[in-house]
BADREN-201231 format. One record per residue: x, y, z of N, C-alpha, C, CB in turn. Coordinates in steps of 0.001 Angstrom, whole numbers. Glycine has a CB too. Example, Ala and Ser with C-alpha at 12.3 -4.5 7.8 and 13.67 -1.06 7.14 Angstrom:
<bafis>
13190,-5690,7800,12300,-4500,7800,13200,-3300,7800,11308,-4473,9046
12850,-2250,7080,13670,-1060,7140,12900,30,7870,14084,-598,5725
</bafis>
This chain:
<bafis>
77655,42631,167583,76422,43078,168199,76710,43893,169457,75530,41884,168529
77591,43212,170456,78355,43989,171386,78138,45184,171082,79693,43766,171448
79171,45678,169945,79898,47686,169732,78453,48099,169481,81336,48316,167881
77304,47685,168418,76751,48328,168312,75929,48257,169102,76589,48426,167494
75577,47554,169972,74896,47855,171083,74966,49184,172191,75137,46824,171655
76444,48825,172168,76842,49787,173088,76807,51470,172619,78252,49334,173453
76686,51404,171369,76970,52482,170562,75143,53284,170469,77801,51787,168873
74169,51997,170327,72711,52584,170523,72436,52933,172290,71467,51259,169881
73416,52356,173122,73081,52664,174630,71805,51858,174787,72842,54366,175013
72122,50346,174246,70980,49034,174456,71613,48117,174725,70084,48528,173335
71126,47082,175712,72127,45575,176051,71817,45000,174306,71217,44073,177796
72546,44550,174236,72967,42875,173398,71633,42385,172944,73723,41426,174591
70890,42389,173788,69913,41203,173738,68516,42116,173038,69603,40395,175572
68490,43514,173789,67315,43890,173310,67325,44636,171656,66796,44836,174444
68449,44934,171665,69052,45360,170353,68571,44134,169308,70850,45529,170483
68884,43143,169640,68530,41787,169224,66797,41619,168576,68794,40821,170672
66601,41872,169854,65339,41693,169360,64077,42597,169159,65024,40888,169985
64552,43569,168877,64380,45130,168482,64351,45191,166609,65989,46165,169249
65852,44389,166480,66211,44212,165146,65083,43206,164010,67689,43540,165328
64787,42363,165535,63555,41014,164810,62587,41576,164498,62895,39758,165731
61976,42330,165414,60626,42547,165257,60696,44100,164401,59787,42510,166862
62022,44973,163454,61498,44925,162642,61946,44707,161076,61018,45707,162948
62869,43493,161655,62986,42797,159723,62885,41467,159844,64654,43014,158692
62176,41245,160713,61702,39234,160801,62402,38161,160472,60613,38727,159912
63520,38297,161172,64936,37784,160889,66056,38547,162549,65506,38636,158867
66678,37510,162856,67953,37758,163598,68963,38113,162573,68432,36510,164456
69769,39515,163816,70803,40335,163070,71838,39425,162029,71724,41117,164252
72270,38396,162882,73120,37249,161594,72446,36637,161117,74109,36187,161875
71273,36190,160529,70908,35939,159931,69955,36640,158221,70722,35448,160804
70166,37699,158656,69519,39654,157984,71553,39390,157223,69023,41991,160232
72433,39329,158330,73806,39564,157556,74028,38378,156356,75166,39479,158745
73509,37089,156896,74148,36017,155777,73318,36458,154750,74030,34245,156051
71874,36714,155051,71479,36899,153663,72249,37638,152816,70332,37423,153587
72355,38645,153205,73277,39996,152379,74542,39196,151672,74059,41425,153719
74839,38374,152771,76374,38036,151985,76192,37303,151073,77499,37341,152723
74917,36266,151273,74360,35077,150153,74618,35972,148851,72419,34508,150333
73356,37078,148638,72869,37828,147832,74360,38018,146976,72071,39094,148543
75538,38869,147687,76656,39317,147323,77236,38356,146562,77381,39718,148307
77036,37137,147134,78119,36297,146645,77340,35696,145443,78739,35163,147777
75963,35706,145249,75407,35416,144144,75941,36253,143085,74085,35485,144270
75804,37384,142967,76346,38271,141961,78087,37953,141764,76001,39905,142497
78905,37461,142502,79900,37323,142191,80306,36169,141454,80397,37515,143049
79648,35469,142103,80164,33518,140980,78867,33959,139855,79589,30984,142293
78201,34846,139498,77821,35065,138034,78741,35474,137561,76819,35858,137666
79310,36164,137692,80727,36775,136968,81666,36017,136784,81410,37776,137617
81584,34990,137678,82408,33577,136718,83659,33828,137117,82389,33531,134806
84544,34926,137553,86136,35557,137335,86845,34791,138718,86246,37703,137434
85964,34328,139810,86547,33982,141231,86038,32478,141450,85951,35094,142533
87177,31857,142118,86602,30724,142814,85170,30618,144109,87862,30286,143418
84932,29812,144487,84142,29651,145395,84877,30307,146378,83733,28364,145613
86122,29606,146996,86794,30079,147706,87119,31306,147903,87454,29626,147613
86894,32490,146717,87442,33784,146459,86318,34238,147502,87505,34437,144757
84959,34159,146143,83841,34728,147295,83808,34617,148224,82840,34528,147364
84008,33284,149188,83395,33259,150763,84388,34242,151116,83417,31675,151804
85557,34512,150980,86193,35401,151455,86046,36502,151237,87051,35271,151359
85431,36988,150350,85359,38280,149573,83952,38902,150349,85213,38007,147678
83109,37703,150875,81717,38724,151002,81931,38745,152621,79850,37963,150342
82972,37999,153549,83353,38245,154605,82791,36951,155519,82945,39633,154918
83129,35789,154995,82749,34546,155726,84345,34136,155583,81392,33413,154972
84193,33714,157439,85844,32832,157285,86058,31206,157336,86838,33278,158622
84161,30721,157418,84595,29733,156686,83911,29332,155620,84767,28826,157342
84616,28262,154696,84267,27732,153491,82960,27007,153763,85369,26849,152917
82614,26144,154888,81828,24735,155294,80501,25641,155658,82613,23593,156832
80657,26535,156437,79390,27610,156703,79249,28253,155422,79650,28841,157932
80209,29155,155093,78942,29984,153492,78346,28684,152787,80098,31122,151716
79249,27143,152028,78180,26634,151229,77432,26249,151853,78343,25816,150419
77136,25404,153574,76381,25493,153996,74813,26488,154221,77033,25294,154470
75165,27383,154241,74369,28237,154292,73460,28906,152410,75366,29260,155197
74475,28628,151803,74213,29393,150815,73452,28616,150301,75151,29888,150074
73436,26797,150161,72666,25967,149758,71213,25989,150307,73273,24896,149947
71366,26564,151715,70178,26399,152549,69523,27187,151477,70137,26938,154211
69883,28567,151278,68911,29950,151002,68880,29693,149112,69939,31940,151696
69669,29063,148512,69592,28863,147237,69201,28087,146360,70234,28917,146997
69421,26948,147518,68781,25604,146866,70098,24221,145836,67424,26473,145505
71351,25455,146182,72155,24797,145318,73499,24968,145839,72000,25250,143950
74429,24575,145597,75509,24436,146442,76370,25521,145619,76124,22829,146616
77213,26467,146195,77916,27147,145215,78351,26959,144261,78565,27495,145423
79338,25940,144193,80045,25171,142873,78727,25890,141720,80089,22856,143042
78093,24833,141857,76819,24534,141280,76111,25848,140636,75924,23894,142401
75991,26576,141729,75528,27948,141096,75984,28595,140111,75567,28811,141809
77644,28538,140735,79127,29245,139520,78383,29186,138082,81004,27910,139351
78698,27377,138409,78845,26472,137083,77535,27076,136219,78714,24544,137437
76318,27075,136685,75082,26991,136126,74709,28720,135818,74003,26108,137240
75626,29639,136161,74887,31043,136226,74676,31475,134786,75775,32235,137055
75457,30629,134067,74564,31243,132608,73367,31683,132538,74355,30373,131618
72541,30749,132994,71059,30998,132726,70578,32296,132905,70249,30209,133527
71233,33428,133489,71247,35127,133690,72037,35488,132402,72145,35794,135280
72612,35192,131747,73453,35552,131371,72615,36430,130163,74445,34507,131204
72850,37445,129630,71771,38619,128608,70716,39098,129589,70773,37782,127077
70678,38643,130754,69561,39379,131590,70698,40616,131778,68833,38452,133256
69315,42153,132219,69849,42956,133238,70075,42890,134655,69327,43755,133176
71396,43197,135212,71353,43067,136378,70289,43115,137305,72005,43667,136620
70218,44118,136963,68571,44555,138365,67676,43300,137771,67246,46783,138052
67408,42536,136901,66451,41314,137038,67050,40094,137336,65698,41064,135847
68120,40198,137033,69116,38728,137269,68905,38588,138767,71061,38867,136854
69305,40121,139317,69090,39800,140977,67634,39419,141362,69460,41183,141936
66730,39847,141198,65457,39332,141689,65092,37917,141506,64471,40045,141128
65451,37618,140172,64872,36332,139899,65971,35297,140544,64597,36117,138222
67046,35514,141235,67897,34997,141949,67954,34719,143280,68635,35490,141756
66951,35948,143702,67416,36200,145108,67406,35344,146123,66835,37089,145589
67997,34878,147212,67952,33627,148114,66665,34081,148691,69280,33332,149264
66196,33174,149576,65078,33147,150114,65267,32660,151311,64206,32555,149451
64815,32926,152439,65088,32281,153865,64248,31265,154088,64938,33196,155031
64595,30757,155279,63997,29747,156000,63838,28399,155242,62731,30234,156443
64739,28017,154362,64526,26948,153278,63582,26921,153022,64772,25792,153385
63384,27984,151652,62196,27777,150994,62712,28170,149307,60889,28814,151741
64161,27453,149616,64654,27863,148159,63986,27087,146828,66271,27566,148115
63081,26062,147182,62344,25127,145893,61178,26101,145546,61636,23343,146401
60739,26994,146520,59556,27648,146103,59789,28895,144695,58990,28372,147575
61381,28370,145256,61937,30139,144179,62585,29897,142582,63700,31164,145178
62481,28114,142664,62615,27242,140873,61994,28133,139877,61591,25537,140641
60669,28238,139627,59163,28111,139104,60200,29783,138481,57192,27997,140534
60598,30630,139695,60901,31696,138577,61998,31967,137465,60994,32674,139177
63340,30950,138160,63451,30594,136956,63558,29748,136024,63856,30863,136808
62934,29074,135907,62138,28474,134548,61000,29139,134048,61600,27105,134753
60465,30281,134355,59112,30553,133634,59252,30848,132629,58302,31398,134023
58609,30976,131727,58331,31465,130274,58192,33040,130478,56857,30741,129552
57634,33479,131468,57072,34963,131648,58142,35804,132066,55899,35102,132726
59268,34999,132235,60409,36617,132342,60931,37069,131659,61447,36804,132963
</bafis>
């Protein structure tokens, strides 16, 4: 946050909250999503450990991404790996939507899509 602060010619802080008010979310928290998202698409592919991803989408630790990733997913990575069949014959571009993490733990609200009958 620092460089790019310095780089817009804004302190730290207002950059900060410049960023909130306009994607309703703090800057690391706008980033984990992204990495959640990333790392969802990767343990569908089944080819990497858990361990691969957290490293791969740029988390250095293991205890924070599943931490985190459970928050926004509802499920613990392992878990996700294991279970990503359920995409499996979908197209990408829908696999991601009907996947996508959700903030603020409200990952039970995001079940219902997939299980519906209507996708």
């Amino acid at each position: 946050m620092e460089a790019l602060a310095r780089a817009a010619h804004v302190s730290a802080g207002h950059l900060s909250r410049q960023f909130r008010l306009a994607y309703g979310e703090s800057p690391y928290s706008y980033l984990m999503t992204r990495r959640i998202e990333r790392a969802m698409a990767l343990l569908r592919r089944g080819d990497l450990s858990v361990t691969e991803v957290c490293f791969a989408v740029g988390c250095s630790s293991l205890g924070t991404f599943s931490t985190r990733f459970t928050e926004l997913v509802g499920v613990p990575p392992s878990v996700y790996r294991r279970e990503a069949g359920a995409t499996a014959g979908m197209p990408a571009c829908v696999a991601k939507q009907v996947t996508r993490p959700v903030r603020n733990r409200e990952a039970s609200a995001a079940e219902p899509l997939l299980n519906s009958s209507h996708a």
